[in-house]
Residue, then its C-alpha position, 0 to 999 in steps of 0.5 A: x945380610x950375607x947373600x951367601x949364606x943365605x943362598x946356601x942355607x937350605x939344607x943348613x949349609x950344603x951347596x946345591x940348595x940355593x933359595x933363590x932370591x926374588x921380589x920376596x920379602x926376606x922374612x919370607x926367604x928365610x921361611x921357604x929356608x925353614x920349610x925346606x929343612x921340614x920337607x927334606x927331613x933336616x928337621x924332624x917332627x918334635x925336633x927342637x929348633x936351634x935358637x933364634x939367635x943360632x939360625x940368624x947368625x947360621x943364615x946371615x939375617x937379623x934375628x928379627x927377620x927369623x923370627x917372622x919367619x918362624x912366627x908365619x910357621x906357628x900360624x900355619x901349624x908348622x911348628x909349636x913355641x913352648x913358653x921358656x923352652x924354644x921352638x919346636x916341629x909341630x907333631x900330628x898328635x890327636x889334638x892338632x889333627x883334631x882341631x886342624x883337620x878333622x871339623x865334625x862335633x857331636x851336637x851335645x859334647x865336646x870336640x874328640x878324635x873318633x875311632x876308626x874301624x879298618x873295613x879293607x886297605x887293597x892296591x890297584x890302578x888310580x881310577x879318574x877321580x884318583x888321577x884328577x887329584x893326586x897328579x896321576x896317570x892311569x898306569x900309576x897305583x894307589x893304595x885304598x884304605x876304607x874305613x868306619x869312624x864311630x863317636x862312642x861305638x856309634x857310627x859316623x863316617x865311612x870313608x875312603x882314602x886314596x894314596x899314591x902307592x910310590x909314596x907309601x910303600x907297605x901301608x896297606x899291609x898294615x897295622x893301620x893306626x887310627x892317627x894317618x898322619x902321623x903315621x905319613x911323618x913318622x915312616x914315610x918322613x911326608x908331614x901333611x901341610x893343610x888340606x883342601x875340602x869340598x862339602x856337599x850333601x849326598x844320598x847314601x847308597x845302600x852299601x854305605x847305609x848299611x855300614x853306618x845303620x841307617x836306611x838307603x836313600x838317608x842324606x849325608x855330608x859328603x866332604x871330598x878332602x885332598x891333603x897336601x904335603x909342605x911343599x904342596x904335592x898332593x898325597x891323600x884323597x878321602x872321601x867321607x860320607x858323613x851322619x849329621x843328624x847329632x853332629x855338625x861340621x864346625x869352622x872356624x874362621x879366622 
């Protein structure tokens, strides 16, 4: 293996870059390599990957090697292998989000992407909560977006999300499509990595009762979820109130 190469292969061979090189495994160098062409954009959402074969050469390490590497990226939804075709960045279209990140299902049907209704997208000073998790200060700002997600015109969630203004400039002036991430990777370049959730059952208030049709006081699932980017950085916090009564959440555990 070339050190050098190695070292230098960050940003697909700029100085400057280097990996540093520890106790880690070298399939695992070589994945924080990849990771970091994702971060900085080197390599885009739906991109095509050089062959397995070209990296390993590029970066002086065993084709073996890079593919690990690339197999610990698929497992992480990172990127996609497409039969006879090669390796692709993965892309946040309705079906990842839907079986990655979004973990509510109708009692009676099958898994699919609600629809979203924009009730009001507004700037201001990060509040505590907002501080606590997205690694603010109170002199920084975010954006606000709430929203109401229905099954079939049938309310289910209302929801808030919360952002960090400096990273998404002109979000709240809109259009606010349904699909977020992908909109986050597409004009802001930041690709949401995995996200944390805690759950816990809540009395709705009567403002959100109203909007969801439901009467003060009804319980809900409140799932506090804090989205991070590739290389961690936190960047969405969405608080979600949601009806259980014909929908569960669905885990899969692996």
């Amino acid at each position: 293996m070339s050190v050098h190469k190695l070292e230098n292969a960050g940003r697909g061979g700029d100085a400057g870059m280097a990996e540093p090189l520890g106790f880690r495994p070298l399939y695992r160098q070589v994945k924080a390599i990849f990771v970091r062409r994702l971060v900085d954009g080197v390599w885009a959402p739906g991109e095509g990957l050089p062959s397995e074969g070209q990296l390993a050469a590029e970066i002086g390490v065993s084709q073996g090697t890079v593919r690990k590497a690339l197999d610990e990226l698929a497992a992480e939804n990172l990127v996609v292998r497409r039969q006879g075709r090669g390796t692709f960045v993965a892309e946040h279209d309705e079906r990842r989000i839907l079986f990655q990140f979004f973990k509510l299902v109708p009692d009676n049907g099958e898994r699919r992407f609600p629809d979203s209704t924009v009730l009001s997208a507004e700037t201001g000073l990060a509040d505590a909560a907002e501080q606590a998790a997205l690694d603010l200060t109170a002199k920084d700002r975010v954006i606000r977006v709430r929203r109401l997600r229905s099954f079939e015109t049938v309310p289910l969630i209302v929801e808030t999300l919360s952002l960090p203004q400096r990273l998404f400039p002109g979000l709240e002036a809109g259009p606010i499509p349904n699909n977020l991430y992908s909109l986050y990777a597409a004009r802001y370049g930041i690709t949401i990595a995995h996200a944390r959730e805690r759950l816990k059952a809540v009395a709705l208030n009567a403002d959100d009762a109203g909007l969801l049709g439901v009467a003060a006081g009804s319980p809900a699932l409140q799932i506090d979820r804090l989205a991070l980017a590739l290389d961690g950085m936190p960047v969405e916090r969405r608080l979600s109130l949601c009806l259980t009564e014909e929908a569960h959440y669905l885990s899969d555990l692996r």
